[in-house]
C-alpha positions as CSV (number, residue, x, y, z in Angstrom):
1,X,85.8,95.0,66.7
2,X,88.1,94.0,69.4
3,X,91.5,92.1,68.0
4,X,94.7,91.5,69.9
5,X,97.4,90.0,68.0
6,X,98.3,86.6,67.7
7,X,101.8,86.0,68.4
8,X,104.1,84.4,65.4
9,X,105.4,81.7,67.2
10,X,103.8,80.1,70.0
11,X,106.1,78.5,72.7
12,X,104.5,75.8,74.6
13,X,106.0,74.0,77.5
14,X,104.7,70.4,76.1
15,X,104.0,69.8,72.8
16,X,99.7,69.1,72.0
17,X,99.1,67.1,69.0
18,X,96.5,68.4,67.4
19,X,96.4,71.6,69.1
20,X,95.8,74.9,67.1
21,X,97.5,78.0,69.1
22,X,95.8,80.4,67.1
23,X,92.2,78.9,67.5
24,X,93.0,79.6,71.2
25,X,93.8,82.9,70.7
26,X,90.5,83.6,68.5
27,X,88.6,82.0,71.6
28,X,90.0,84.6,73.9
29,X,89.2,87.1,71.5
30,X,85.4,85.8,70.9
31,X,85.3,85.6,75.1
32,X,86.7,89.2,75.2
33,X,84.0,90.7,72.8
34,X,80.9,88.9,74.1
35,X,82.5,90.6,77.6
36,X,82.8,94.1,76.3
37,X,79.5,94.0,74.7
38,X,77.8,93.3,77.9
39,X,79.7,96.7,79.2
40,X,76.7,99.1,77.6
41,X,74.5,101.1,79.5
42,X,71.6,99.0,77.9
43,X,72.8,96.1,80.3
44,X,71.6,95.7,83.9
45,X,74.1,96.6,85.8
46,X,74.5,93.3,87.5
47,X,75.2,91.6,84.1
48,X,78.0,95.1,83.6
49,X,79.5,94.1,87.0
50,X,79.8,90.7,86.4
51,X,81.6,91.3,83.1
52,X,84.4,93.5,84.2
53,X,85.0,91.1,87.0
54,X,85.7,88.0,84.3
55,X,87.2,90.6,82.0
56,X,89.5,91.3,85.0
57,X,89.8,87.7,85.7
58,X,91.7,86.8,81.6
59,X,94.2,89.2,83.0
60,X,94.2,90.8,79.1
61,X,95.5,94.3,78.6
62,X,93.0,94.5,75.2
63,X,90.3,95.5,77.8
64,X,91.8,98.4,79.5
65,X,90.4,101.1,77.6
66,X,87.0,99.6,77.5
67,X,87.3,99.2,81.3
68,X,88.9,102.6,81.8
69,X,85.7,104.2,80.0
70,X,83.4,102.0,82.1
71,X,85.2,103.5,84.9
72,X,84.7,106.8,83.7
73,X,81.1,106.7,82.5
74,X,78.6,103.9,84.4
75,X,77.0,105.4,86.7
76,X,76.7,102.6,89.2
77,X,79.1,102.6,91.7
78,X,79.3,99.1,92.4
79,X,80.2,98.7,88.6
80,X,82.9,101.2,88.7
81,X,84.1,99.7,92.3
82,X,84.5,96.5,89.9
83,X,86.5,98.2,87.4
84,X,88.9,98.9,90.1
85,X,89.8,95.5,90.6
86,X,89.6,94.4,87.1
87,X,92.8,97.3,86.6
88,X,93.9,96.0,89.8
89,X,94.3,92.1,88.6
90,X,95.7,93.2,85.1
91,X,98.4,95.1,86.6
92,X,99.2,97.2,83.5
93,X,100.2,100.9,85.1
94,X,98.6,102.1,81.9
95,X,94.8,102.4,83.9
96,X,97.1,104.8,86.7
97,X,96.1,108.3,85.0
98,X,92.1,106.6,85.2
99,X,92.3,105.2,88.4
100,X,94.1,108.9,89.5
101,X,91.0,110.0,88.0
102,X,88.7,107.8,89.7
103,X,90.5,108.6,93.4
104,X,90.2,112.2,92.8
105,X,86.9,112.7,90.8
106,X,84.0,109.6,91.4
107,X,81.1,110.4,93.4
108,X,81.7,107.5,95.8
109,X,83.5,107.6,98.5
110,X,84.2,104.1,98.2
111,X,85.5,104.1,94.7
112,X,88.1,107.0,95.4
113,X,89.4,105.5,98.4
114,X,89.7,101.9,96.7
115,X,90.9,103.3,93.3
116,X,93.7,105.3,95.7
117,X,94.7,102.4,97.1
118,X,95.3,100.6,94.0
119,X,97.6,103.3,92.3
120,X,99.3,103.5,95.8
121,X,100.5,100.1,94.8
122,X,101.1,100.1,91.0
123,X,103.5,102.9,91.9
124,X,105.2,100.8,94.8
């Protein structure tokens, strides 16, 4: 099961009355794992596509070795294309060596070139 840890002290800009930090964070983590389920080659791949794009869209570094497999594994290009900009919009240089991978390895011409592009700018 997928946890990321909840931080001891929440800062907040404005103070909420009534507002529970950590049952935010247990949202995002609830949202995160109904995304990564969706991520199994049991799932149409439209449904796997459009789950690495939202997954890219929390911006949360819990996913990136879920989407680095993904990257490695589906065998839909269009899903691994995806993946790319999910790693892309995160920004953690920890998906480089995988998207290295991806621009030397994948099948699709399309996918290497992108997946180059994107560790041509993590590293600049």
């Amino acid at each position: 099961m997928l946890t990321t840890s909840v931080p001891q002290q929440v800062e907040l800009p404005v103070t909420v009355r009534g507002f529970d930090p950590e049952a935010l964070f247990d949202q995002v983590d609830r949202k995160i794992y109904r995304l990564l389920s969706k991520l199994s080659l049991g799932t149409p791949w439209g449904d796997r596509r459009k789950a690495v794009q939202e997954l890219g869209s929390l911006r949360n570094p819990a996913a990136l070795p879920y989407l680095l497999d993904t990257l490695s594994n589906d065998p839909f290009w269009m899903v691994r294309y995806a993946v790319i900009e999910a790693l892309q919009m995160i920004g953690d240089p920890r998906s480089t060596n995988g998207l290295v991978q991806a621009a030397e390895r994948d099948s699709f011409q399309a996918v290497r070139s992108y997946a180059a592009k994107v560790v041509k700018n993590f590293n600049s």
